[in-house]
N, C-alpha and C positions, 0 to 999 in steps of 0.2 A: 504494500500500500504506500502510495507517495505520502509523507511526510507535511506536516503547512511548510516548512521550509520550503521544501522541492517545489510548493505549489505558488509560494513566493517568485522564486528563483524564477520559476516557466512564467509568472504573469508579467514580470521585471521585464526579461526577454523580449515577450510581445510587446510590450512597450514603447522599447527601445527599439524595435523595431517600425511599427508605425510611425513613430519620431523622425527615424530616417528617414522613411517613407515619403512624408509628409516634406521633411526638410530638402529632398530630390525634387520635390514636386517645385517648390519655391525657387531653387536655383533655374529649374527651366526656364522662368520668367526674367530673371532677373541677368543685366549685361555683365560682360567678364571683367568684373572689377574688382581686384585686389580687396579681400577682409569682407565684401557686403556679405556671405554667405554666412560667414564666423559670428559678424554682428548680429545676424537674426537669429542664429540657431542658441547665441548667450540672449538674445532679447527672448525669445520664447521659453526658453527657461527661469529666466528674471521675471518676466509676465506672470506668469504659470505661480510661480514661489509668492510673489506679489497681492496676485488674484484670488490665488486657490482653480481648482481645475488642473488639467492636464497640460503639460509642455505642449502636446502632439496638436488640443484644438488652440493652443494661441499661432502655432506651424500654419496651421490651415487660412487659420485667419487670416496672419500674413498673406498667404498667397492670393484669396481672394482682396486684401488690401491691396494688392501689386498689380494683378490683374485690372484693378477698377482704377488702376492712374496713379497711385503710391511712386512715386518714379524711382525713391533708394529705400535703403535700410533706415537711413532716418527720419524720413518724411513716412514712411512706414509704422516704423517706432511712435511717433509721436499719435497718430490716430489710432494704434492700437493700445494707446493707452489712454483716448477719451472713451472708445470702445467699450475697454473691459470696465470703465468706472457705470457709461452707460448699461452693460450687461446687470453687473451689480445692484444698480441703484431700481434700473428697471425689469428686474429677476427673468433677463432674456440670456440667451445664448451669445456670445461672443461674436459669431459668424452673423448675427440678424442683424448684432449694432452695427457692424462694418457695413452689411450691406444699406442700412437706411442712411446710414453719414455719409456716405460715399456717392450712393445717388443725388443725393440731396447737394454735396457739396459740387460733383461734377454739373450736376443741372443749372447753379446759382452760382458760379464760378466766376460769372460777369458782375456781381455783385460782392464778390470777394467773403462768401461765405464761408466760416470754417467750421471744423468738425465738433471744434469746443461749442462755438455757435448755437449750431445746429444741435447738439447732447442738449445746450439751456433749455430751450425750444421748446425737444421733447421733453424735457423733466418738466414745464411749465403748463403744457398741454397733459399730462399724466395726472398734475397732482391736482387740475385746473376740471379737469374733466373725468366721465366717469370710466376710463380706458384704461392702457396700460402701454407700455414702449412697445412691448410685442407686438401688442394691435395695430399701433399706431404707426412700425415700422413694416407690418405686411400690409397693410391698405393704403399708406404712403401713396409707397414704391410706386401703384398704377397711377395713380393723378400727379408728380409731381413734374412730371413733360408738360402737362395740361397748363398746368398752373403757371409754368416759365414761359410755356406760349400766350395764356393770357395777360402775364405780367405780376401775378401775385405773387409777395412775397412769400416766404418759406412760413414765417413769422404768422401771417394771416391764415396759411392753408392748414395750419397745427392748431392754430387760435376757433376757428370756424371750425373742426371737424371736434375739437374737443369741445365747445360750446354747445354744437348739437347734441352729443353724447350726453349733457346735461339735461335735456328735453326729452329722453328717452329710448333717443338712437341708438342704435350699436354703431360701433368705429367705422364695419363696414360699412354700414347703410347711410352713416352719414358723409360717407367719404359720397358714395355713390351717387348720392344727390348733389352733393359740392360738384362731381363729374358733370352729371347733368345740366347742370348750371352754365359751365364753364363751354362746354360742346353747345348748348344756344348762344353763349358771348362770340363764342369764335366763328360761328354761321347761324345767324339769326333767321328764323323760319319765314316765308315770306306773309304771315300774319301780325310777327314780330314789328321786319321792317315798317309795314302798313299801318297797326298800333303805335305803335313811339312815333310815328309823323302826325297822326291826330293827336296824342298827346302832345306834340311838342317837344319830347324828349331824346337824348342820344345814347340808344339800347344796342352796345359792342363792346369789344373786349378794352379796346384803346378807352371809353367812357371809365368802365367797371377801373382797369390799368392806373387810372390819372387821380382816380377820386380815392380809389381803396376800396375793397368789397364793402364794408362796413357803410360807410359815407355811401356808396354806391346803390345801396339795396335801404339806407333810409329817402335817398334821392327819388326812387321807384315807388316807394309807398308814398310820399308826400305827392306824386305827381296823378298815382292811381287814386288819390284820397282815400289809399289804405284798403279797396277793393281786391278781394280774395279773387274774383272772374277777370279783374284786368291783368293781375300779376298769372295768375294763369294761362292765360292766353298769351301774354308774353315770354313765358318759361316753356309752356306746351308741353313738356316729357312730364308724366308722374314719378319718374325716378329724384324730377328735382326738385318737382313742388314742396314735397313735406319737407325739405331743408330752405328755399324762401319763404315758404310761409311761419314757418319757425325764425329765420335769421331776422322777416321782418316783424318778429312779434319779438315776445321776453328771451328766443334764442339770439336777438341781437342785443340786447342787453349787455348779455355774458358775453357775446361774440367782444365787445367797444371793454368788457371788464379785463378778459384775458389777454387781450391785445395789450391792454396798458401794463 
């Protein structure tokens, strides 16, 4: 019968093994330059020792940090260590915080967002709303192209998706309506066009971009005089409606609280 030592000994092994593994995978990525490879395989074990978890998933992470535009070891380094503090504070996996900071910061890049930034963000949307980073970092991910096409900050799309959550939303649902939102700013339906010309209003992404969604969607109720079938008819998806009819009710409230 093997011994706990021996069962020790063989799981150490595996370990070390996967380590390599992992640390193979990272070099592929990465150009032939003197010490980068040394620096992350002591970074992932510093991580690891730091954070608690395994060497093997701070390796990975790496890799998907390098992958997503980390361009060294140290620019590496440093996002993998908003990362694991995001992982921690918001009880996610390593690998998720990389991927939502990294989107987020490659997407608002033009705005010179950083990953610290972006960690506030969400820890501000998590404790602000009724969600969590996890959520907040897999429902993200699909709107945040949307949101750099329409022009809305990082800041706002965390601020609005947690605010609805307050209203009763799920992360999902309320991302989905913010989508839906965002897909009429950027092609307004041609009922849309025809309505804000009898209103007198300016219903596009460039309007929503200039004012702030917040500013934006009080602009809309004052000009609907707060009518439920004009702002409908404007939005036209039901995916979006239950997030403007919320954002222009007490979910805008929270939306102008969280923001501040």
């Amino acid at each position: 019968a093997m011994t706990a030592a021996s069962f020790a000994f063989t799981a150490m092994i595996d370990a070390a093994r996967q380590f390599n593994a992992a640390i193979a995978e990272v070099s592929t990525l990465l150009p032939d330059v003197e010490g980068e490879i040394e620096s992350i395989t002591k970074a992932s074990r510093e991580l690891a020792r730091q954070y608690g978890g395994q060497a093997t998933a701070q390796a990975q992470a790496f890799y998907q940090a390098i992958s997503a535009g980390a361009g060294d070891a140290a620019a590496a380094t440093e996002l993998l260590e908003v990362a694991n503090r995001v992982a921690i504070g918001g009880v996610t996996q390593v690998t998720v915080a990389v991927d939502v900071l990294t989107t987020a910061q490659n997407a608002y890049a033009a705005s010179g967002l950083t990953a610290a930034d972006a960690a506030d963000t969400l820890f501000v949307g998590m404790k602000a709303g009724k969600t969590t980073v996890g959520e907040l970092a897999s429902a993200l991910g699909r709107v945040i192209p949307q949101a750099t096409a329409v022009g809305f900050s990082f800041d706002e799309l965390v601020a609005a998706t947690a605010a609805l959550t307050t209203q009763g939303q799920s992360t999902n649902m309320a991302v989905t309506g913010l989508s839906g939102i965002m897909t009429q700013l950027l092609k307004p339906s041609a009922r849309a066009v025809e309505l804000s010309k009898e209103l007198g209003i300016e219903f596009s992404a460039t309007a929503a971009a200039t004012m702030g969604l917040a500013e934006f969607m009080e602009y809309l109720v004052e000009a609907s005089g707060g009518s439920q079938e004009i702002l409908a008819e404007l939005f036209g998806s039901t995916e979006s409606l239950r997030a403007v009819f919320s954002l222009a009710g007490q979910g805008g409230v929270k939306f102008n609280e969280i923001l501040g």
